[in-house]
C-alpha positions, 0 to 999 in steps of 0.5 A: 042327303048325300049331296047337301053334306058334300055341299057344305063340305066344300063351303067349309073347304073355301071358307078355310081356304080363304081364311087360311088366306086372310092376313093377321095383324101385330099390335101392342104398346111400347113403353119406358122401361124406366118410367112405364110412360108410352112412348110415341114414335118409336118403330116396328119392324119385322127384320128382312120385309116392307112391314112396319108401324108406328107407335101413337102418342099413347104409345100404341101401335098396330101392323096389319097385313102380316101374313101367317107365320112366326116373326122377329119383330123390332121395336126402336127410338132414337134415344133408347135402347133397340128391344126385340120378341123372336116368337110372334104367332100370326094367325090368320085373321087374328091379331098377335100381341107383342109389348116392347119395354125399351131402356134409356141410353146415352147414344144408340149404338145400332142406329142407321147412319148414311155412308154413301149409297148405303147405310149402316149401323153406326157399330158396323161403320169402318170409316171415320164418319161424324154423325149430326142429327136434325135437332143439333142442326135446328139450334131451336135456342139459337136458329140459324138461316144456312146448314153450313154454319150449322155445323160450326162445333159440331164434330171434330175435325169439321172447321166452319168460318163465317167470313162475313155478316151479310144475311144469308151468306154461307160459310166456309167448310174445310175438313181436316185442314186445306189439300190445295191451293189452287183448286177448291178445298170445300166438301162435297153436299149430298142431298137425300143422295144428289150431289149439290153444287160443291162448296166454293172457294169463290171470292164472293162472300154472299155465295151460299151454294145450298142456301136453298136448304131449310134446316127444319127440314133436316133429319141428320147430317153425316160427315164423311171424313177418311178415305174408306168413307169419301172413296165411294164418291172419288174425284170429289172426296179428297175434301170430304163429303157431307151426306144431307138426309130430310125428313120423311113421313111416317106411318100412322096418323096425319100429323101437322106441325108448325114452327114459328121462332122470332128473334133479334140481333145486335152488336153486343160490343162497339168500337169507340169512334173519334169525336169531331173535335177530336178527328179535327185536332188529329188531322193537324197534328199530321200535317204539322208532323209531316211538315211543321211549315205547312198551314193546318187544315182546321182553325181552332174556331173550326174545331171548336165549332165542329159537330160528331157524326156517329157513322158506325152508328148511323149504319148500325140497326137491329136486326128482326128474324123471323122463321115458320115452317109448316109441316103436313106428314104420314102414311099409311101400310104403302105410302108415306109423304111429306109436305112441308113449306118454310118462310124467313126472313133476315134483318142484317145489323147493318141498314138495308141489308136482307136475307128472304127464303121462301121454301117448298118441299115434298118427300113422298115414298110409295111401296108399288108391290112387295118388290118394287117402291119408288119415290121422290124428293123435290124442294124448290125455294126462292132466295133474295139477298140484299147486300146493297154496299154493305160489305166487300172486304176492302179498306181505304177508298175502296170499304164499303159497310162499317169498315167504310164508317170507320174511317169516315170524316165523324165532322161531316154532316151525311147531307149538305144544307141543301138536303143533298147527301155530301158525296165525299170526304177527304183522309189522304185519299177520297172516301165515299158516304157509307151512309148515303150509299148503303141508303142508296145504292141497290144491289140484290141478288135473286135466285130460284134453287130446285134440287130434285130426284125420282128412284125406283127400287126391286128386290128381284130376291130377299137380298138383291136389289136394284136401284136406279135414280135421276136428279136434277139440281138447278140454279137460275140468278138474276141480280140487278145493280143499281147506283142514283146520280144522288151518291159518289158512284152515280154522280159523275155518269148520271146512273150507274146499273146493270143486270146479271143474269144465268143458271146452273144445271146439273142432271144426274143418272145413278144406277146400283146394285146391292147383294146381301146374304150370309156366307160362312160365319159372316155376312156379306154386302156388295154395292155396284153400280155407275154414273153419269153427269153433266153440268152447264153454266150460262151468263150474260151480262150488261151495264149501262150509264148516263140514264134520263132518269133515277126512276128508270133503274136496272129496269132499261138499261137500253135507255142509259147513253152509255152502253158500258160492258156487254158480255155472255158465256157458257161452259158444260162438263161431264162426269161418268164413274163407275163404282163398288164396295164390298163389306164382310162383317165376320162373326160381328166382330171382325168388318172388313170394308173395299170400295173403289170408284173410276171416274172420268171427267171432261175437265182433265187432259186427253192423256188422263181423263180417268182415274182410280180412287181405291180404300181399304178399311179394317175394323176389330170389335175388342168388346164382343172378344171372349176375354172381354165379356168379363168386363164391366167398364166398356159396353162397347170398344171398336178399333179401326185403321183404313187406308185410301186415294181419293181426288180433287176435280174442281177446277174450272172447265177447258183449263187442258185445251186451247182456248182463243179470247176476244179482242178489239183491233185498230183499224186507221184512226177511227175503226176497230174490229173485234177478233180473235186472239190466242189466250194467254194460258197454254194448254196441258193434254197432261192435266190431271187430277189431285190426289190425296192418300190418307191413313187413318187410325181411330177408336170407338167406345162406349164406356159406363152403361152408355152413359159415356161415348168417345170416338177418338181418330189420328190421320197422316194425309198428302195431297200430290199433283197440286194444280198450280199456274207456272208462268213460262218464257214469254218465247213459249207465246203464253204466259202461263199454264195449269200444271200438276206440281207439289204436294201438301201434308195434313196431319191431325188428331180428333176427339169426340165426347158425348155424355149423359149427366143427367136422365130422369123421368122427363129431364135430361142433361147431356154434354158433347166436346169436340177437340181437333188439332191440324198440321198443314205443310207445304211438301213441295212446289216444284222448281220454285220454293215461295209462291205470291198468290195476290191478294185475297178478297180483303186486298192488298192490307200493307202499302200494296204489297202481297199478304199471304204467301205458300212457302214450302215448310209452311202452312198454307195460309202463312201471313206474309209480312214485316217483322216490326221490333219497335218504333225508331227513337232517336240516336239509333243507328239506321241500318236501312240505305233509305236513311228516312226510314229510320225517322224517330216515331217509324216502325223499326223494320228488322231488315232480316235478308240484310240487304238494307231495304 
């Protein structure tokens, strides 16, 4: 008997001990605490460990592998108020209750927003930082095919131009005015934590360096803009950083989700063009005014007997849009993915012209251990761009688009009665067909965009952790060109085509480190860590003309008789940085923020190829000080001033060495050889990077219940060692050569407001203002006091002369031109030497030098 009690004993023992060791679960339901509605999405958490849920679409939800013990546990949504129970009992085996009611409210104040490297809660963030959710991105109402032109109005202080109507043309995106004149003033693109390809000054208006990027895909966009904020990325924030976040799974139910939009885009208004007759009778009263005994071009029964061709409006079209993104997500206690595949496709306004995006992409995040998890983020996608002679900017008989359908003949026929395109039309200067070559001409440009990483993280302990990632972003083009013999540009060599073809790779390995842990009355987080980098470029290209035939196209150009322009390069470059940031947040009310980064870059001189990028921020939470805590109007007041460097390294590789170019030489009457030649650019083992200091003071406030949220920032910035080409005497054996000289001085002020008009039950109204005002300066240009950079992208606009000029106490992008005071009329004194330039009917030029030219 003895024995069999001891045996049950011990059964009972085990039984004990294993259900000692058993899990328990959480569950309960989370609901408005206005309406009592469930509420689906919303997250639990316990503060501190991996566990979670989330809430279904009744509302409900259930965490399970709790292990035994008391718990904090949160409940959170986007839009509501953060609700938590501090004394949730997990028993064994059992499941814990616990019901969260969450309150409505304007803007989340502990919502996480990305810093870099990090996140924060936005009521912790030191810096100026604007934050953009995924739905603002989207504009359901109004979709868009680019990111970067979606951020057009969203914050203040972030300028987005859209130079041009191609489909699938990116924007350009300055923050806080222009920092420099030679190098590139675009922000920096940080994709789920990669460095994307920097946004280009290039003079191409069809460049969309993150056109790969679906907006469907975006779950929030945060815009770094101060130096507390860019100077954890270094020689890469001077011009800001926009942080990209994708979507990720969730845990809980597969979910499958499809969005289909459909649209149309027209010209709302049209500028009115010349009749035939019209355009005829124009044309004679010109050479009548130029020389009243020259013959007149068209004859009365020339004009009467002419015919109208709306040019503009044979160009013009409306242009279809559809886009579809399908979605599968979810996860379970340990994993969580997404998968997720989008189309679009882009009809321009203007005839054969296009924009195609097939997209693909995965998130997937896997708890290994209750220490370890790992993850990755790939999307690929595949973008064709038609921009067969659509746009180029130029004017004359160099348009190309509707600019060209401007100025063209309105009383030619586009064909001949042979049915052949007439190639040309004559106003001063030859001007091509817009029509037969926008239906003609193929110029397409093909990509494949690949932008991935792999992480791995351990918490070695509650508060220390180490991650470490490895991305890749890749770019491969291939871009035919192709002009028949049937229109102006291929007529005369029977063909035109060539093929462009290349990549762009960039590999990158980050490795932090970051610490938390209470110290003192506060709390402390650390972030260490390094980088490194590397980039290569490869092109080749070739053009031929002279073809057998049209059929044959770009497709063998070996076959054109005429082997024109044959040409290859490479470049690659390397960055390794270093880098930290400290954070110390003092009875939650007082945030103290340090970061500095040290890079070296392979694009600079021997004598400075590193550099340091330091920051330093304070912020004062007035509204939790005791003498606040009386007040009603403000539920939220935060003041906040930083201070810090950062740099510019996006100039072109090898600009500090010598470098030789090819040549052909001469040799007797009939020879010629290839060879070497110095480059005209001397080299400079002092280049260096640009650096901008800024200053930056701003408020936070929530004011009337959240109902109302303004955030409120003056900044002071000065951009030193601008890279500017010097020319040098022709007895130095170069022309020119890449310097650091000058300086530019941004100053502005920023205003955000958000508002809640209206929030009951399922209607919701709110509002968002954003204001900005910039001053850009030019401080400085060293020995010279205007600079002529040549002509941009639109050319030379006035008689061939320059339009833009940088001109110390001025504004970068000054335009540059004559002062016009009327037009001369006759009996006014001619103040100019060139008497026929006071001929009644001219522009009256204010000669503003006196020198009488």
């Amino acid at each position: 008997m003895k024995r069999c009690a001891v045996f049950w004993a011990l059964v009972l023992s085990q039984f004990s001990i294993a259900r000692a060791q058993q899990p328990g679960t959480i569950a309960g339901a989370v609901t408005s605490q206005q309406t009592g509605a469930p509420l689906a999405g919303a997250s639990i958490t316990i503060p501190g460990t991996k566990l979670g849920a989330t809430t279904g679409l009744d509302g409900r939800y259930a965490m399970r592998e709790v292990p035994a013990g008391t718990y904090r546990v949160q409940a959170r949504l986007i839009g509501y108020g953060t609700a938590q129970d501090t004394g949730v009992v997990v028993t064994a085996g059992d499941t814990a209750l616990a019901h969260f009611h969450l309150q409505a409210q304007a803007i989340q104040l502990d919502a996480v927003v990305a810093i870099g490297y990090a996140t924060v809660q936005k009521r912790d963030v030191t810096g100026a930082v604007a934050s953009v959710n995924g739905d603002d991105v989207l504009l359901k109402a109004a979709p868009t095919t680019a990111l970067s032109n979606a951020l057009q109005g969203k914050a203040a202080g972030v300028e987005v131009l859209v130079n041009s109507g191609i489909p699938g043309s990116g924007a350009s995106v300055h923050i806080r005015g222009t920092n420099s004149i030679s190098a590139n003033s675009e922000p920096l693109y940080v994709i789920d934590g990669i460095p994307a390809m920097q946004g280009t000054s290039s003079d191409d208006p069809t460049f969309n360096p993150i056109s790969q990027l679906d907006p469907n895909d975006v779950e929030s966009v945060e815009i770094l803009k101060d130096a507390s904020a860019t100077a954890v990325y270094g020689s890469r924030g001077a011009n800001g950083v926009v942080l990209v976040t994708t979507r990720r799974g969730q845990r809980g139910e597969d979910r499958i989700t499809l969005e289909s939009s459909y649209g149309a885009q027209q010209i709302s208004k049209r500028i009115p063009v010349l009749t035939g007759p019209q355009y005829m009778t124009l044309v004679n009263e010109a050479y009548h005014n130029a020389d009243s005994t020259r013959a007149l071009r068209y004859t009365a029964q020339d004009i009467a007997n002419a015919g109208t061709y709306d040019y503009p409006d044979l160009l013009l079209r409306t242009g279809m849009q559809q886009s579809h993104a399908l979605t599968l997500s979810g996860g379970d206690a340990r994993t969580r993915y997404l998968l997720s595949g989008n189309f679009l496709n882009q009809e321009g306004i203007l005839i054969n012209s296009a924009f195609q995006r097939y997209g693909v992409r995965l998130n997937l995040d896997r708890e290994v251990s209750k220490r370890f998890r790992t993850g990755t983020s790939l999307s690929v996608a595949r973008v064709r761009q038609d921009v067969d002679w659509t746009e180029n900017g130029g004017i004359g008989a160099g348009a190309r688009g509707i600019l060209a359908a401007m100025n063209f003949d309105p009383s030619l026929a586009p064909k001949n009665a042979n049915g052949d395109w007439n190639l040309r039309a004559v106003l001063g200067e030859q001007l091509e067909n817009p029509l037969a070559n926008i239906s003609q001409t193929v110029d397409r440009r093909n990509e494949w965009r690949l932008l991935g990483n792999v992480f791995a993280d351990l918490a070695v302990t509650d508060g220390l952790h180490l991650k470490s990632t490895v991305g890749v972003n890749g770019h491969f083009w291939r871009n035919p060109y192709f002009a028949p013999r049937t229109i102006a540009a291929g007529a005369s060599v029977n063909g035109s085509g060539s093929m462009g073809t290349g990549y762009d790779r960039e590999v990158i390995n980050e490795n932090t480190a970051t610490y938390h842990r209470q110290i003192g009355p506060g709390t402390l987080d650390l972030l260490g860590g390094f980088s490194v980098q590397t980039g290569a470029s490869e092109s080749s290209n070739s053009h031929a003309e002279g073809f057998p035939t049209d059929v044959i196209s770009w497709n063998d150009l070996g076959s054109g008789s005429s082997q024109r322009r044959v040409s290859s390069g490479y470049s690659d470059w390397a960055l390794l940085s270093a880098l930290g940031r400290a954070n110390y947040n003092l009875l939650d009310r007082y945030l103290f923020t340090v970061t500095a980064r040290r890079d070296g870059s392979s694009r600079f001189g021997a004598n400075n190829k590193w550099a340091l990028f330091p920051s330093a921020a304070f912020a004062w939470r007035l509204s939790d000080e005791p003498f606040m805590r009386t007040q009603t109007l403000f539920n939220d007041l935060k003041l906040r001033l930083s201070y810090g460097v950062t740099g510019n390294q996006a100039v072109s590789q090898y600009q500090s060495l010598s470098r030789m170019n090819s040549t052909f030489a001469g040799i007797g009457a009939t020879r010629e050889v290839v060879t070497l030649v110095p480059s005209g650019s001397a080299p400079n083992p002092n280049l260096k990077w640009e650096s901008t200091r800024q200053l930056n003071a701003g408020v936070d406030a929530s004011l009337f219940n959240n109902r109302v949220t303004l955030s409120l920032d003056a900044y002071h910035s000065v951009t030193n060692d601008l890279l500017l080409w010097t020319n040098l005497p022709r007895t130095s054996g170069y022309v020119n050569q890449l310097r650091n000289i000058g300086s530019v001085r941004n100053r502005g002020v920023e205003l955000g407001i958000s508002t809640v008009n209206i929030q009951h039950g399922s209607v919701t109204w709110r509002s968002t203002l954003n204001v900005a005002g910039n001053r850009n300066v030019v401080l400085d240009l060293g020995d010279v006091n205007t600079i002529l950079p040549g002509p941009s992208r639109y050319g030379w606009f006035i008689d061939g002369y320059d339009t833009f000029v940088v001109q110390v106490g001025q504004p970068l992008g000054s335009i540059f031109g004559y002062t016009v005071d009327g037009l001369w009329q006759a009996g006014d004194r001619c103040y100019l030497k060139n008497a026929a330039e006071c001929t009644p009917g001219e522009y009256k030029i204010a000669d503003v030098n006196g020198d009488g030219v």
